[in-house]
N, C-alpha and C positions, 0 to 999 in steps of 0.2 A: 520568456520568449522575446524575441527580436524582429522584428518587422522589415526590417534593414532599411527602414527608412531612417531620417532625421527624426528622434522622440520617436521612436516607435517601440522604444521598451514597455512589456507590457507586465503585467505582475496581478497576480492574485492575492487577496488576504486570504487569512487562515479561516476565516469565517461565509466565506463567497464559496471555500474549497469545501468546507463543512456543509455546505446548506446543499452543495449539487450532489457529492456523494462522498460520505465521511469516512471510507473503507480507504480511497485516495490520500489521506492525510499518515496514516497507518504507512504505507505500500511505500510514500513516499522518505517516511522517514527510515524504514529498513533499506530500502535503496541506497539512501545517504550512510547508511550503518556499515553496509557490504563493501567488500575489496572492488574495485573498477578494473576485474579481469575478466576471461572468459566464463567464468562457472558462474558469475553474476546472475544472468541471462536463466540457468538453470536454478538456482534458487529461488528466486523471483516467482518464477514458473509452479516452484511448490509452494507458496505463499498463498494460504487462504484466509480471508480473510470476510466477516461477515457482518454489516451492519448493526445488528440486534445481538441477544442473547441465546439466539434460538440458532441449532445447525444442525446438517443433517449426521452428523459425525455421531457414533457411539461410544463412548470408552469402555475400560475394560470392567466389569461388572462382576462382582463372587470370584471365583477362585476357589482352593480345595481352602478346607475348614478343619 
């Protein structure tokens, strides 16, 4: 980010971005991953992503036998 002043570039480390919220470091690098078009925006949008190992997500569980 840019401040537009004289020196006013401003820059995080990867460990200042870690400590506020570590799910940002993730988001961010799939963003950098992704085409810089419209469906961007939409992917992003499906992007969950969750600090810990624990989600509220199920997968698919048995099946016929």
């Amino acid at each position: 980010r840019h401040s537009n002043y004289p020196g006013g570039l401003r820059a995080e480390t990867v460990a200042e971005v870690r400590q506020k919220d570590p799910r940002k470091l993730i988001q961010y690098a799939v963003k950098g991953m992704l085409p810089n078009t419209k469906l961007r925006k939409n992917f992003m949008a499906n992007l969950y992503v969750y600090p810990g190992e624990e989600h509220p997500h199920s997968g698919q569980v048995g099946g016929k036998k």
